[in-house]
C-alpha positions in Angstrom: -32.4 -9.8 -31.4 -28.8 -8.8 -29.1 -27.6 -11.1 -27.2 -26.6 -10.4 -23.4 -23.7 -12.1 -21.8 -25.8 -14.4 -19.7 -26.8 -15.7 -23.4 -29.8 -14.6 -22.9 -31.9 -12.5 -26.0 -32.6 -8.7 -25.7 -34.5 -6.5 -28.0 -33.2 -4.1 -30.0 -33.9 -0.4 -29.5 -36.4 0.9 -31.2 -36.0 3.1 -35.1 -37.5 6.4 -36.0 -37.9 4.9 -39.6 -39.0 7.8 -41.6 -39.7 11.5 -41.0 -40.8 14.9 -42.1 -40.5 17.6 -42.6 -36.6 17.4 -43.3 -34.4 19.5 -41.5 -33.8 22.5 -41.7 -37.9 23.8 -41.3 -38.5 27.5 -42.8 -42.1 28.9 -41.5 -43.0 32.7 -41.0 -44.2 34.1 -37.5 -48.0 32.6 -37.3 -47.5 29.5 -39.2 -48.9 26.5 -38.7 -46.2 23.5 -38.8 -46.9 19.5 -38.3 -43.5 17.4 -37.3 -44.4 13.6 -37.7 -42.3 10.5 -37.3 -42.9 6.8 -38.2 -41.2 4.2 -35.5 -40.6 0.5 -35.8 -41.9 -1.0 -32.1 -44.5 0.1 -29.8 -43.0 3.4 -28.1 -44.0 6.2 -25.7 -43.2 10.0 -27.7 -42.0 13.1 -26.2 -42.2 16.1 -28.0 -39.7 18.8 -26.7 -38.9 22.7 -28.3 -35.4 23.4 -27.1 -35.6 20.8 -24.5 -38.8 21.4 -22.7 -42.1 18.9 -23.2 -44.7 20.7 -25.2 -46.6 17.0 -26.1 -46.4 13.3 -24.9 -48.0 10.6 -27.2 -47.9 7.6 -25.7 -48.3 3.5 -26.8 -47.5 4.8 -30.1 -47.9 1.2 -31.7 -45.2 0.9 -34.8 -47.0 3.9 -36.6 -46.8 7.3 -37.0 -46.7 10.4 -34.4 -47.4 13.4 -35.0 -46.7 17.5 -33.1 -48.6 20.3 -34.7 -47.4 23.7 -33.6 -50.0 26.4 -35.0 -48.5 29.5 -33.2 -44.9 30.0 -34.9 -43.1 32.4 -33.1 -40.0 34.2 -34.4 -36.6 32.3 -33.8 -34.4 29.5 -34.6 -35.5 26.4 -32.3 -34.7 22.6 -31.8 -37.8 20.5 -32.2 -37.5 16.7 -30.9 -39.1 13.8 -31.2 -37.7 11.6 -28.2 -39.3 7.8 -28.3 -38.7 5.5 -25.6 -39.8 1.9 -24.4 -37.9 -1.1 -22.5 -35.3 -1.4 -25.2 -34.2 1.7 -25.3 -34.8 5.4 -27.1 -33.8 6.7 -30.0 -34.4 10.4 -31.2 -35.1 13.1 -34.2 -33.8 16.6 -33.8 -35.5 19.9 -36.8 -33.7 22.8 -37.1 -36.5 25.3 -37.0 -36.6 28.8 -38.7 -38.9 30.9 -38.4 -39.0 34.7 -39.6 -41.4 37.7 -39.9 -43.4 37.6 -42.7 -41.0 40.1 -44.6 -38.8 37.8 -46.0 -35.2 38.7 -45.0 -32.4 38.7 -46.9 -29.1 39.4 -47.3 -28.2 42.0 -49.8 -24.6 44.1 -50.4 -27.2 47.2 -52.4 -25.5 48.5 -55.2 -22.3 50.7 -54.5 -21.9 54.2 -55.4 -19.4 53.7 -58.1 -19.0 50.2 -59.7 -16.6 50.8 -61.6 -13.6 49.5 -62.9 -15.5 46.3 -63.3 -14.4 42.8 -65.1 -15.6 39.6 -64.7 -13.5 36.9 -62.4 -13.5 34.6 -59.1 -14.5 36.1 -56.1 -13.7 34.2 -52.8 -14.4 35.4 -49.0 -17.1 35.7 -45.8 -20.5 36.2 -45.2 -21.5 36.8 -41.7 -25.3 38.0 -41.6 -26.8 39.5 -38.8 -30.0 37.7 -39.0 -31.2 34.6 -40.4 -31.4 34.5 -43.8 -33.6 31.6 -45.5 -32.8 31.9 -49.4 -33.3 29.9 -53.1 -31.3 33.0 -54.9 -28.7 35.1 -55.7 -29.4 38.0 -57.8 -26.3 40.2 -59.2 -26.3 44.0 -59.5 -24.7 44.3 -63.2 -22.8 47.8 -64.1 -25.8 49.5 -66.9 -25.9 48.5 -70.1 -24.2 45.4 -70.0 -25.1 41.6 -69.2 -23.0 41.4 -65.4 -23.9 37.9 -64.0 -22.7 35.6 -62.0 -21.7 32.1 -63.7 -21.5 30.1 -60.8 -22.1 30.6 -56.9 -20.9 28.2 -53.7 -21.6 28.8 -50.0 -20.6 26.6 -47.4 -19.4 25.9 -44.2 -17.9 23.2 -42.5 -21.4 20.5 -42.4 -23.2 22.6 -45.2 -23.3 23.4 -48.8 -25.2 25.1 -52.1 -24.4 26.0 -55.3 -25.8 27.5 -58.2 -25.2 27.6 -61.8 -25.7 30.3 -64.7 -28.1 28.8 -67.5 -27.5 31.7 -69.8 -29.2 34.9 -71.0 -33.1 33.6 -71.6 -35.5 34.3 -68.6 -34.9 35.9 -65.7 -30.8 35.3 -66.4 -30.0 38.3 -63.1 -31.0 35.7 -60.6 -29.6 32.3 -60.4 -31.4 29.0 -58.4 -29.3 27.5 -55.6 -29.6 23.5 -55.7 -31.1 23.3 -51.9 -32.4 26.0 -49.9 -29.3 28.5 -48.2 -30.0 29.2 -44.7 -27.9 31.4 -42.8 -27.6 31.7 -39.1 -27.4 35.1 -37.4 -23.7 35.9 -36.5 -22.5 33.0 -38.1 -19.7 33.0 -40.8 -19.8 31.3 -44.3 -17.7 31.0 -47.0 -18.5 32.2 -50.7 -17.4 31.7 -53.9 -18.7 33.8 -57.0 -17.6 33.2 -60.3 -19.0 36.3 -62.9 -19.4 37.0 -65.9 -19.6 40.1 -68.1 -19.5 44.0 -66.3 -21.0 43.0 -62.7 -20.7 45.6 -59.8 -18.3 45.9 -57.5 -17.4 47.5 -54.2 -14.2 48.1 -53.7 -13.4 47.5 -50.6 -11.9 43.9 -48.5 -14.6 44.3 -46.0 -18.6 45.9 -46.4 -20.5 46.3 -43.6 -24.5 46.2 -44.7 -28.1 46.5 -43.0 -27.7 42.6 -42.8 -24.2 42.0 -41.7 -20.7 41.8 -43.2 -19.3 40.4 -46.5 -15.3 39.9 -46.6 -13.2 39.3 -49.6 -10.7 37.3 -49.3 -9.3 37.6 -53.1 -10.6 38.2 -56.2 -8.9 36.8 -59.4 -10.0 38.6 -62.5 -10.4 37.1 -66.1 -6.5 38.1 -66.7 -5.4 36.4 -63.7 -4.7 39.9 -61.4 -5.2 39.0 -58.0 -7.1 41.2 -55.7 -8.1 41.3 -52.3 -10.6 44.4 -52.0 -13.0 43.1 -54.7 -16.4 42.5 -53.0 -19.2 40.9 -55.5 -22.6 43.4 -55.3 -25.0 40.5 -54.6 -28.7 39.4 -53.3 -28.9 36.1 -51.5 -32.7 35.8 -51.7 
């Protein structure tokens, strides 16, 4: 209990104490998707996409609420969970993603000559032109050899993955990021790739693709050269 400056008692808002799905929320168009919270006092719910009421549960008494969508339409879209009773409100925002059932990705394709190739850091920007919802990245490696990549980051500034070469058993071309990479359309991320081996490379500072743009910003090779038109031939899947 809070007290008031009449020293009189007042309740204390009420808590979302627990919630799912976490946030962000990947679906494809036509999926059915459940948001549910779990709240500590006896509260009235208002469920809102991108601001405007699509449910209202109300005496919700300290338990669970629930919004099932079963319609998904394509888009990136703020569901809410808004609870409110005489002690005050308290809220739960998803990031939701939804995409056509093609998944889409964001992929540099191979370039038309990969060559010369060496392994090394590769540093720049990734600005797709769609969302991309990924667990992946795949590297094109020049023929005949074993062109990887050792170690990936992306990242911006409230967000970050990274992935990490387990060596040649399995599927060793494709590497696992540690949480699921979503990227907004026409926003800009950061990369680092760190390869091993003969990967590909187009040779150029900036590649424009079906799914947006991938900068370098520099590429340091396993003898320490410095470039800065070194562009990593990669899939973020």
């Amino acid at each position: 209990m809070a007290s008031t400056s009449s020293g009189r008692c007042s309740a204390a808002p009420p808590n979302i104490t627990s919630f799912a799905p976490p946030s962000p929320v990947s679906d494809t168009e036509g999926a059915t998707r459940t948001f549910n919270i779990t709240v500590n006092q006896t509260v009235n719910v208002s469920w809102q996409i991108n601001g405007m009421d699509v449910q209202t549960n109300e005496s919700v008494i300290e338990a669970e609420a629930s919004y099932t969508n079963t319609s998904a339409k394509v888009g990136t879209r703020n569901v809410s969970a808004i609870v409110t009773n005489d002690n005050g409100t308290a809220m739960q925002t998803w990031t939701w993603i939804v995409q056509t059932s093609e998944k889409l990705v964001f992929d540099t394709g191979a370039p038309a000559n990969p060559y010369p190739s060496i392994m090394g850091n590769h540093t720049g920007t990734i600005k797709p032109n769609h969302t991309v919802v990924a667990t992946k990245l795949y590297t094109y490696p020049c023929a005949g050899t074993g062109g990887h990549t050792e170690y990936a980051r992306i990242w911006n500034l409230t967000w970050n993955a990274t992935a990490t070469w387990e060596g040649y058993a399995g599927d060793w071309h494709n590497i696992t990021f540690n949480k699921t990479v979503v990227l907004l359309a026409n926003e800009t991320y950061n990369y680092t790739v760190r390869t091993g081996s003969y990967p590909q490379i187009h040779h150029t500072d900036a590649l424009p693709t079906d799914n947006g743009w991938i900068n370098c910003t520099g590429f340091i090779d396993a003898n320490g050269k410095r470039y800065n038109n070194w562009v990593p031939a990669i899939r973020v899947w």
